[in-house]
C-alpha positions as CSV (number, residue, x, y, z in Angstrom):
1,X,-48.0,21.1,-29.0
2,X,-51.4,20.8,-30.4
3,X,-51.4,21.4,-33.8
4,X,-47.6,20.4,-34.7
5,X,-46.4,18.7,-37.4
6,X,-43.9,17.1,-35.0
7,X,-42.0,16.5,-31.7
8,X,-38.8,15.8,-30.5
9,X,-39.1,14.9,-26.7
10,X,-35.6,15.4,-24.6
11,X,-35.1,14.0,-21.0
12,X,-32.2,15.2,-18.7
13,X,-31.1,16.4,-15.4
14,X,-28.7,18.5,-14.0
15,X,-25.7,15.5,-12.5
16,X,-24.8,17.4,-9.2
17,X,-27.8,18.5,-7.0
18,X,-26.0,21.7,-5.4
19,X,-25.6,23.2,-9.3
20,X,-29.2,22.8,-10.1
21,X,-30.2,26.0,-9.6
22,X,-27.3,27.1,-11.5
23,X,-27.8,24.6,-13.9
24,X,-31.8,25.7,-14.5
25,X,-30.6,29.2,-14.9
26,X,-28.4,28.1,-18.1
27,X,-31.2,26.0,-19.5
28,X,-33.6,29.2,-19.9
29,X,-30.9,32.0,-20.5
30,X,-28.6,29.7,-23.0
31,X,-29.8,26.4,-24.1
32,X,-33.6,26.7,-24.6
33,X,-33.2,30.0,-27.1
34,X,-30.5,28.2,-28.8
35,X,-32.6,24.8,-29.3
36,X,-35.3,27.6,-30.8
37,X,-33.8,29.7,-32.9
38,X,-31.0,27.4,-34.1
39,X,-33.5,24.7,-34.9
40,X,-36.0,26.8,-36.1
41,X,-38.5,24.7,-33.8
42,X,-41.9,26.8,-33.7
43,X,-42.3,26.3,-30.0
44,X,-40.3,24.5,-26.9
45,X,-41.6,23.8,-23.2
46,X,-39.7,22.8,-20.5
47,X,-41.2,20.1,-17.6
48,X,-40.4,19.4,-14.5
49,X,-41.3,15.3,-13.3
50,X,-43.6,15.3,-10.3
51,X,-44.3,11.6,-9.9
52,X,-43.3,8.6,-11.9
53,X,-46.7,7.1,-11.0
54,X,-46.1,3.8,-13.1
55,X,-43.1,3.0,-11.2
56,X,-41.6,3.6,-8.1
57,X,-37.8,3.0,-9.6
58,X,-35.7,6.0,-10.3
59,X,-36.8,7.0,-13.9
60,X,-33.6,8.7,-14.3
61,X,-34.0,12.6,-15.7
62,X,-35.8,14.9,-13.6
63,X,-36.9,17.6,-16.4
64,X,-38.5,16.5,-20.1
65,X,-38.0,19.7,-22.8
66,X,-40.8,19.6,-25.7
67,X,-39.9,20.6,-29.0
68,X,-42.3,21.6,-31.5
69,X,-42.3,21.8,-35.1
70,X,-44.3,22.8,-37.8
71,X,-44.1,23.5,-41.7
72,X,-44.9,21.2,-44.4
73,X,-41.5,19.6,-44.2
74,X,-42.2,19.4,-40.3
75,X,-40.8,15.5,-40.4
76,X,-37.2,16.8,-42.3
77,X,-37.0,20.0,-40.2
78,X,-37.1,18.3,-37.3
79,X,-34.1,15.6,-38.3
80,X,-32.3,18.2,-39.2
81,X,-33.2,20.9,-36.1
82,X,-32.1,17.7,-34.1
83,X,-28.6,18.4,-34.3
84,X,-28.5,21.9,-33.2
85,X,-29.0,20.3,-29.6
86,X,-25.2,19.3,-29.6
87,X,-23.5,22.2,-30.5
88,X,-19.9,22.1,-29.1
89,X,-19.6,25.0,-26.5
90,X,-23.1,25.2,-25.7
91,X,-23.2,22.6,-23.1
92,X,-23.8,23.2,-19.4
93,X,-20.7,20.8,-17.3
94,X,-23.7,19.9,-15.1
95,X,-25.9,18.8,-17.6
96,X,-26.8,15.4,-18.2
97,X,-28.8,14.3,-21.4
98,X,-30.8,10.9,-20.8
99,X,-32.9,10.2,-24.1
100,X,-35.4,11.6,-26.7
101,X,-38.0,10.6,-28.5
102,X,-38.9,11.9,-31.9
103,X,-42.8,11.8,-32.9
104,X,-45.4,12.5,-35.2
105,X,-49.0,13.1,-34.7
106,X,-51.3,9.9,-35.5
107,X,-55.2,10.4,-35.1
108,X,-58.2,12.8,-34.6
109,X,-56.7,14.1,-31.3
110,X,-53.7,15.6,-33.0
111,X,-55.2,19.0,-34.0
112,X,-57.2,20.0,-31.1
113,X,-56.8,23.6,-29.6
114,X,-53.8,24.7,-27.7
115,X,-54.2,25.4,-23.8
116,X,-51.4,27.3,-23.5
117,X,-49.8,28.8,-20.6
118,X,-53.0,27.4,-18.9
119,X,-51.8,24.2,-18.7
120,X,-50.8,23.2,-14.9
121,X,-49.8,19.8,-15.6
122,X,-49.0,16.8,-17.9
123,X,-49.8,13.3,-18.3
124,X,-46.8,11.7,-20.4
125,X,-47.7,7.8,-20.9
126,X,-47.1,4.9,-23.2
127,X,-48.7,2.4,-24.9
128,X,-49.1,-0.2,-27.6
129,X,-51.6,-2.6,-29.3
130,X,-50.5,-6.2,-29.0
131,X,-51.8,-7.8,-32.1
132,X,-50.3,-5.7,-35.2
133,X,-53.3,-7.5,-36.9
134,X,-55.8,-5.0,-34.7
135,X,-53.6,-2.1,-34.9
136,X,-56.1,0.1,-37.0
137,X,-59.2,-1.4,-34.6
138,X,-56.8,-0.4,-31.8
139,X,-56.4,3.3,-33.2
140,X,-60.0,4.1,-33.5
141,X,-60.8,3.0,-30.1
142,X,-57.8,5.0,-28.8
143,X,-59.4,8.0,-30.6
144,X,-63.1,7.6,-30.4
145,X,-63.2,5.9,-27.1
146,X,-60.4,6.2,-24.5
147,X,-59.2,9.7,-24.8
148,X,-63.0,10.6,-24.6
149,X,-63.2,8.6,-21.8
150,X,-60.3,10.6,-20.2
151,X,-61.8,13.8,-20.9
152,X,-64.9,12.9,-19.5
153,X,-63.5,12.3,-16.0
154,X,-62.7,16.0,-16.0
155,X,-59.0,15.8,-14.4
156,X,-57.7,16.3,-18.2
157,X,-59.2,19.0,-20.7
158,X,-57.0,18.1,-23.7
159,X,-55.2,15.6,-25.4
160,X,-52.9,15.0,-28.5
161,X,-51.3,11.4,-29.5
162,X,-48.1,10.8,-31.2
163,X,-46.3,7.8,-32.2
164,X,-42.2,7.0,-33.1
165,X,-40.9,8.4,-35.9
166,X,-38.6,5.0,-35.9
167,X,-41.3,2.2,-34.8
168,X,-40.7,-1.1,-33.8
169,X,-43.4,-3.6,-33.0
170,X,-41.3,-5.0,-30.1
171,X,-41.8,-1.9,-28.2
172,X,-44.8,1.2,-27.2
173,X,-44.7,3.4,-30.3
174,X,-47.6,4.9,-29.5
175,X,-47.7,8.4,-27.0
176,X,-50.5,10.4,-25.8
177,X,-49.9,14.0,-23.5
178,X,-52.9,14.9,-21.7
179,X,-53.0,18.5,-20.5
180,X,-54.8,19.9,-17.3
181,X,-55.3,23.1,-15.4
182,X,-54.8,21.2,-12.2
183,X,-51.6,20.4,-9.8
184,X,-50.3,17.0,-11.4
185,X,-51.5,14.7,-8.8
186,X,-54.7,15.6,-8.5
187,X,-55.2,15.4,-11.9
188,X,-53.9,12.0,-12.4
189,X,-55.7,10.7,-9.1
190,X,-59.1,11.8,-10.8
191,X,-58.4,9.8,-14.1
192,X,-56.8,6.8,-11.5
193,X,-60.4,6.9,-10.3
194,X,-62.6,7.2,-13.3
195,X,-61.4,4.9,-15.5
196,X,-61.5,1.6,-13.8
197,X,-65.7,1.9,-14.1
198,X,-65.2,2.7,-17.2
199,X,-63.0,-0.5,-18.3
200,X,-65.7,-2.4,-16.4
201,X,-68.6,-1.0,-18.7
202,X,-66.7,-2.9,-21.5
203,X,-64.5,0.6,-22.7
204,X,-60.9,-1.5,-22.6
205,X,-59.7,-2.8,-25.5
206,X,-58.6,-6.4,-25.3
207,X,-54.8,-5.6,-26.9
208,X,-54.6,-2.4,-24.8
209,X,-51.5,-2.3,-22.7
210,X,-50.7,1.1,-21.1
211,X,-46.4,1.4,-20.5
212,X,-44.5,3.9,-18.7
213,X,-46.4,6.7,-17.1
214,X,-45.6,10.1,-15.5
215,X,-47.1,13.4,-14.7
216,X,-45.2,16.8,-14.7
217,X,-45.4,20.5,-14.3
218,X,-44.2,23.8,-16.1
219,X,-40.9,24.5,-15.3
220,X,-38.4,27.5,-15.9
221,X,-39.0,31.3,-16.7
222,X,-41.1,30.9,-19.6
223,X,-43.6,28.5,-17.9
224,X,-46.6,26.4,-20.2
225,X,-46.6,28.7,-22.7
226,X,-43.2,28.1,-23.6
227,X,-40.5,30.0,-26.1
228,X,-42.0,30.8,-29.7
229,X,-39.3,30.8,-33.0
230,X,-40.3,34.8,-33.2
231,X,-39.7,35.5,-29.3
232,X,-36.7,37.4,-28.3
233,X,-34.7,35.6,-25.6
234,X,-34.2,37.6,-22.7
């Protein structure tokens, strides 16, 4: 994730509970390998949701795929790779697709160093500056201030931002993924901890607002570290 040119972000869940094993057993034999080497994405993760801790409403999917591109026609590739997701036959009876997102990097925090199959958890959240006018202001203190600040609590040891290929100033464009080495809820109760001193230091932004918010875990054979282009399914 760190490091690519690009994402395209897939929610979905398996539609009858009694086939889910079944149903997870098809995503890493069948579907993930094909999303790889079809679509020539460089790398694809697959997460499972732990708690939808901006909400307590039904969020609807239960797993989120990551796919990962790079290549200097990254942004192309990836609108092209896209389709390789529907490819008639391939598709599990059980398996129920409920959105995507596709993304590029925006700011410093785009190129840090991969974690890997370290990584025991996510942070997925949402947000937006709500005065266009400030959106540059907005994007340095998102770089040089907040995600800092979210590293320094020490629940989360990296970070990359992304924003909407496709962005709309009605809604949140703007993405950031923290990573951890810790279970997902005590990650996220650390950073639900630290940050409210921090806001009351004067860190907030006045046109902050934070959207939708989740934290997951590595799911499936291949784990955190994911399926690479050059691996051989097995």
């Amino acid at each position: 994730m760190p490091g690519a040119a690009g994402l395209y972000v897939t929610f979905c869940r398996c539609n009858d509970p009694a086939r889910e094993r079944a149903w997870d057993e098809w995503f890493d034999a069948v579907r993930l390998p094909h999303l790889v080497h079809a679509g020539g994405w460089a790398r694809a993760t697959r997460w499972r949701l732990t708690v939808p801790v901006s909400s307590s409403t039904d969020l609807g999917f239960t797993h989120m795929t990551i796919l990962e591109m790079d290549g200097p026609d990254a942004l192309g590739g990836m609108q092209r790779a896209v389709s390789s997701a529907f490819t008639p036959g391939l598709l599990h009876p059980h398996h129920a697709a409920m959105g995507a997102l596709a993304l590029r990097p925006i700011g410093r925090w785009s190129d840090t160093p991969p974690s890997g199959a370290e990584a025991k958890s996510l942070l997925f959240i949402s947000g937006r500056c709500t005065d266009l006018a400030r959106d540059a202001e907005w994007n340095r203190w998102y770089d040089d201030v907040h995600i800092p600040d979210v590293l320094s609590i020490g629940g989360y040891h990296a970070a990359t931002r992304w924003r909407l290929l496709d962005s709309h100033p009605a809604q949140a464009n703007d993405y950031a993924i923290y990573e951890s080495r810790l279970p997902a809820e005590e990650a996220y109760r650390m950073m639900a901890a630290g940050i409210p001193p921090l806001y009351a230091q004067g860190h907030r932004h006045p046109q902050h607002t934070a959207g939708i918010r989740f934290t997951l875990e590595p799911a499936g054979r291949y784990g955190a570290a994911g399926l690479r282009l050059a691996v051989t399914p097995r």
